[in-house]
C-alpha positions in Angstrom: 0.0 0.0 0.0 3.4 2.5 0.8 4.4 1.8 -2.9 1.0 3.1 -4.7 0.9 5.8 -2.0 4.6 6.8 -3.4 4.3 6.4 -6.9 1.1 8.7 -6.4 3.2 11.2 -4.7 5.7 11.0 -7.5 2.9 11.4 -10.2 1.7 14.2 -8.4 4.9 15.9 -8.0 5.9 15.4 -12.0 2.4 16.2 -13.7 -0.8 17.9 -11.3 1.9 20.5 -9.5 3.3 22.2 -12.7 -0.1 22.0 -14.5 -1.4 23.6 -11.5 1.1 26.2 -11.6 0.3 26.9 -14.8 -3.0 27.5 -14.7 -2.7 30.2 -11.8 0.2 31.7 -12.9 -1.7 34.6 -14.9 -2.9 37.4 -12.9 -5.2 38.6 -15.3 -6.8 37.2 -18.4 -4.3 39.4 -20.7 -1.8 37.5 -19.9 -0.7 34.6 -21.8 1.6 31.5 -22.0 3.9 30.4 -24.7 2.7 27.2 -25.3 6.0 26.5 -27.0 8.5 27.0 -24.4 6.2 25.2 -22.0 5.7 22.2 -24.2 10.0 22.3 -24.6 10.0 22.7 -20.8 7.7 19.8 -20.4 9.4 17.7 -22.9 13.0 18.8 -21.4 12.0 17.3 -18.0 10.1 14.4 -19.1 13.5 13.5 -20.7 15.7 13.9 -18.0 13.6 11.9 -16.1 13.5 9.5 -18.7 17.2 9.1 -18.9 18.3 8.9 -15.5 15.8 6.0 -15.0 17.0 4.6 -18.2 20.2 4.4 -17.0 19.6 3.5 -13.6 17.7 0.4 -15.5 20.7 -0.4 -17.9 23.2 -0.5 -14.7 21.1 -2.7 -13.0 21.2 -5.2 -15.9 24.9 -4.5 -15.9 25.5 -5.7 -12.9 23.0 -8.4 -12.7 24.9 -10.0 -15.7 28.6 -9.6 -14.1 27.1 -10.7 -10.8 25.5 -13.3 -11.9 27.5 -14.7 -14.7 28.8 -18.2 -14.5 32.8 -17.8 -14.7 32.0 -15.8 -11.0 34.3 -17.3 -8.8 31.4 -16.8 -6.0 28.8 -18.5 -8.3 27.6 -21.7 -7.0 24.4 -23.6 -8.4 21.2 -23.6 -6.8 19.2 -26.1 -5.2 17.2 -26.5 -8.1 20.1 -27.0 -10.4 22.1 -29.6 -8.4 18.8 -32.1 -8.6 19.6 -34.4 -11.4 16.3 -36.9 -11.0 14.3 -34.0 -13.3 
């Protein structure tokens, strides 16, 4: 229950806050918003985000497949591997 309580708190921080900031950011109805450098803003986060979770993904596999590769000198096989009545 923690973990979809946290990944609503990080949805909420990434997409409701800005938009809300957005939309009571003009003082008066003259005043507009350059829909282009928000959309570039928008798009310039979303990818930074994207990366940095991208490459936390990618160094995860990294090191699963050194960890776990089978000239490890720690490697031993498991339980599962050692039966040979399968």
């Amino acid at each position: 229950m923690t973990a979809i309580f946290g990944l609503f708190i990080i949805i909420a921080t990434l997409f409701i806050i800005p938009t809300l900031h957005f939309v009571f950011a003009a003082e008066t109805a003259d005043e507009y918003i350059d829909r282009k450098a928000e959309i570039w803003n928008l798009f310039f986060r979303m990818m930074t985000v994207a990366f940095v979770v991208g490459g936390v993904i990618a160094g995860t596999m990294v090191w699963q497949v050194w960890r776990f590769r089978e000239s490890n000198p720690k490697s031993k096989p498991t339980p599962y591997e050692e039966r040979e009545d399968l």
